[in-house]
C-alpha positions as CSV (number, residue, x, y, z in Angstrom):
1,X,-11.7,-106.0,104.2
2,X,-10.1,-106.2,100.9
3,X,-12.0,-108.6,98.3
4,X,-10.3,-110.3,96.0
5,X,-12.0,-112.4,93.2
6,X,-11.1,-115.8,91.6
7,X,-12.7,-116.7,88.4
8,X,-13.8,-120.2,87.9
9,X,-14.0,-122.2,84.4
10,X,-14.9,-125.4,83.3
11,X,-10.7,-126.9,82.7
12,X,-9.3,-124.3,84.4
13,X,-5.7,-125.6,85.2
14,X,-6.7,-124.6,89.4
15,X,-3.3,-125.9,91.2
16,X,-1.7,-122.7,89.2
17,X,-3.8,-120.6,91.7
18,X,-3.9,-122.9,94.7
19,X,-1.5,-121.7,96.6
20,X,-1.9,-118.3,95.9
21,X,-5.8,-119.2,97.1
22,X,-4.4,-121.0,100.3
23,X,-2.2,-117.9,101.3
24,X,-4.6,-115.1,101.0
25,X,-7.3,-117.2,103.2
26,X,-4.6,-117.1,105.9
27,X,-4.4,-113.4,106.1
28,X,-6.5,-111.3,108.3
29,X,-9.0,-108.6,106.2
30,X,-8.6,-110.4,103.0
31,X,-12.2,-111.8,101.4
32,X,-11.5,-114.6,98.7
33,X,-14.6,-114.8,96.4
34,X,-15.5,-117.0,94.0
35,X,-17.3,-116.3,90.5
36,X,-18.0,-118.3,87.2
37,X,-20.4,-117.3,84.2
38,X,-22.9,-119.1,85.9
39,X,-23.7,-120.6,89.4
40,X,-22.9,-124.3,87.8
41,X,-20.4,-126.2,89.3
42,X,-17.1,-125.6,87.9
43,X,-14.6,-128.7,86.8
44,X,-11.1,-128.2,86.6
45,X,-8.5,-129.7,84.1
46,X,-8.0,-131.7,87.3
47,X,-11.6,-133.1,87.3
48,X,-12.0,-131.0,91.2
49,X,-15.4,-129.6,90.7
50,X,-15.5,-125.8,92.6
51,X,-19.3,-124.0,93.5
52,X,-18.9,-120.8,92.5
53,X,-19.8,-118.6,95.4
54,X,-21.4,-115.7,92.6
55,X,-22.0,-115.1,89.2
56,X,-19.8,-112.6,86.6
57,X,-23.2,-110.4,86.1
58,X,-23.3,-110.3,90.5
59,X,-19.2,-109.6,90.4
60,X,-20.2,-106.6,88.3
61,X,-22.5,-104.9,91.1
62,X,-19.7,-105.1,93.8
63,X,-17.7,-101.5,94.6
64,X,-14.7,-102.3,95.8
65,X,-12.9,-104.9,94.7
66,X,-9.5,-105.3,95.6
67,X,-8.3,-107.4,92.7
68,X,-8.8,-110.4,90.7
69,X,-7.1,-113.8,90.1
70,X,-7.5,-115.5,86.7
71,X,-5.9,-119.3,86.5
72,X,-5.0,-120.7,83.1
73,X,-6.9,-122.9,81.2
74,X,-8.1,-124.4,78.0
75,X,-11.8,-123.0,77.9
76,X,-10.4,-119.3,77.8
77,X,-13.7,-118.0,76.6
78,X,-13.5,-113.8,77.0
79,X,-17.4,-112.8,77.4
80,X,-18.2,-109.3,77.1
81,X,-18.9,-109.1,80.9
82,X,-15.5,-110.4,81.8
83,X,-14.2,-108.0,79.7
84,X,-15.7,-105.0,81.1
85,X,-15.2,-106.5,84.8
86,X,-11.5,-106.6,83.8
87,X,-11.5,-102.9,82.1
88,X,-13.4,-101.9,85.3
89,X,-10.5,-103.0,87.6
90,X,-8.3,-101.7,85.3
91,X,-9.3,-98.6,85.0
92,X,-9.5,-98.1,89.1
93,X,-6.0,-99.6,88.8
94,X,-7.2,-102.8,90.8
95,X,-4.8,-105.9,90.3
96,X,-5.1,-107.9,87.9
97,X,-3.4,-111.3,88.2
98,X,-3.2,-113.9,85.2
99,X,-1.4,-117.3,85.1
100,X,-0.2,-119.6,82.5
101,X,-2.9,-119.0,79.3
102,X,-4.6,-116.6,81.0
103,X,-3.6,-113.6,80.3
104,X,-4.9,-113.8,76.8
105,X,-8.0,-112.6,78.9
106,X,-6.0,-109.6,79.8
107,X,-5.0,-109.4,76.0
108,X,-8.6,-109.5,74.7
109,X,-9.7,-107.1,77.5
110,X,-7.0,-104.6,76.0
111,X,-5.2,-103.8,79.3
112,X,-2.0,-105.2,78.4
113,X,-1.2,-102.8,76.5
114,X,1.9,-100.4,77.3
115,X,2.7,-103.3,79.9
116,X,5.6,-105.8,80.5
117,X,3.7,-109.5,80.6
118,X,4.6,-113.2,80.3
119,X,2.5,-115.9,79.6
120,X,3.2,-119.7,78.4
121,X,1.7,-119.1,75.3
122,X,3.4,-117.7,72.0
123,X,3.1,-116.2,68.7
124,X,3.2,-119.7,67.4
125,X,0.2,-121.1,68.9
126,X,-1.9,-118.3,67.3
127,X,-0.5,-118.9,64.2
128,X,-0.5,-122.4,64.2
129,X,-4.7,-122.5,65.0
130,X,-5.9,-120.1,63.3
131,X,-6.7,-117.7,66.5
132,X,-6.8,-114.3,67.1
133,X,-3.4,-113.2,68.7
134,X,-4.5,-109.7,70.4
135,X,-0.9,-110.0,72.9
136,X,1.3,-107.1,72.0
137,X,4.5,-109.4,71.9
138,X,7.3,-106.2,71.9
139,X,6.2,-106.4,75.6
140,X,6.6,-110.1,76.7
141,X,9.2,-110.5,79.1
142,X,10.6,-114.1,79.3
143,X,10.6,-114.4,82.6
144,X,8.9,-116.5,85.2
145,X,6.7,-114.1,86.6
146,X,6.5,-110.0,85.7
147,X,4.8,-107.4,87.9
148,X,4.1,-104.1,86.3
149,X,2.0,-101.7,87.8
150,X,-1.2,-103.6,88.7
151,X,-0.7,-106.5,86.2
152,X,1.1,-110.0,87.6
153,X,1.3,-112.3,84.8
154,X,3.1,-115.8,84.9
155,X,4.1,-118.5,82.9
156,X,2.3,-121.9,84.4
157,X,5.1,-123.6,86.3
158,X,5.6,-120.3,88.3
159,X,2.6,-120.5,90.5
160,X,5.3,-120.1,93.9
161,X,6.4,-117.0,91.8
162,X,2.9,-115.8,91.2
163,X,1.5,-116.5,94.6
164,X,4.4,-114.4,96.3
165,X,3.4,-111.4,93.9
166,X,0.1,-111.2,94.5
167,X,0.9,-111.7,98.2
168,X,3.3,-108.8,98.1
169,X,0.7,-106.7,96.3
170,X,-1.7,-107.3,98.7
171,X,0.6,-106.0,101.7
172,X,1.4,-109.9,103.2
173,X,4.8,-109.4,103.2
174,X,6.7,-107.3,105.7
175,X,9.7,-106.8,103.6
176,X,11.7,-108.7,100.7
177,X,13.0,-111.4,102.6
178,X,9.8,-112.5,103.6
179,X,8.8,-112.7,100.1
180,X,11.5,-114.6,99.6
181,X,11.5,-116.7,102.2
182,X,8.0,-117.9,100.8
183,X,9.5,-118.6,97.2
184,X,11.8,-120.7,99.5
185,X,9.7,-122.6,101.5
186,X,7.4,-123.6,98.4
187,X,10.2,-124.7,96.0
């Protein structure tokens, strides 16, 4: 059974990930967890309120994960346990999938680096308020979605694109046209 986590947090923009959510349910021998900093309910930018079905610190204590989903957001707060989660999977080269804002989690974590991402954010934004830009912009790729190694990242109106990666990475797909027929169907 391959276990693949979602994080939850408070505005969390969730119908970047819903699809990609809805998919993996439908396929045989894949787990879909839940986790948030806390077991608190979880509001999302669209005022859906999720349960989380563990905490970060219980997501730490699990030995094989598969992979882990991260939707974007505006509460992108980077806690050192999210952090080492995400250099964990990393490190066991795990996928790592980031949409929209999030992966500036990925950027904080220090995993992006020597990777091809995308993201809807840019230079700009850091600049603009004041924030910590730790994205290594020579590697952004303005594309919709970009999959390198065991990173997907998208930009937040790709979430057909970024469900279809991490379906592909998971093994849903029998081929290319099946990936594409998925894009397809959903746009």
């Amino acid at each position: 059974m391959k276990k693949v986590l979602l994080y939850l947090y408070n505005n969390m923009a969730d119908f970047e990930v819903t699809l990609a959510c809805d998919s993996l349910s439908s396929i045989d021998g894949i787990e879909l967890i839940t986790f948030a900093q806390n077991k608190n309910n979880v509001e999302a930018n669209s005022k859906l309120k999720y349960v989380p079905d563990m905490t970060l610190e219980e997501t730490l204590k699990i030995e094989d994960i598969d992979a882990l989903i991260i939707p974007g957001g505006y509460e992108r707060i980077c806690s050192d346990n999210l952090v080492k989660l995400i250099k964990s999977l990393d490190y066991k080269k795990k996928l790592l999938a980031a949409i929209c804002a999030a992966p500036e989690f990925l950027a904080k974590s220090e995993v992006l680096q020597g990777h091809k991402f995308t993201t809807s954010l840019n230079k700009e934004y850091y600049t603009e308020n004041n924030i910590e830009d730790k994205f290594q912009w020579d590697n952004y790729v303005d594309e919709k979605a970009v999959r390198d190694s065991n990173i997907i990242t998208a930009k937040g109106n790709a979430f057909v694109e970024f469900a279809a990666e991490i379906c592909d990475y998971l093994g849903a797909f029998q081929n290319a046209e099946e990936k594409q027929e998925f894009c397809l169907y959903f746009k």
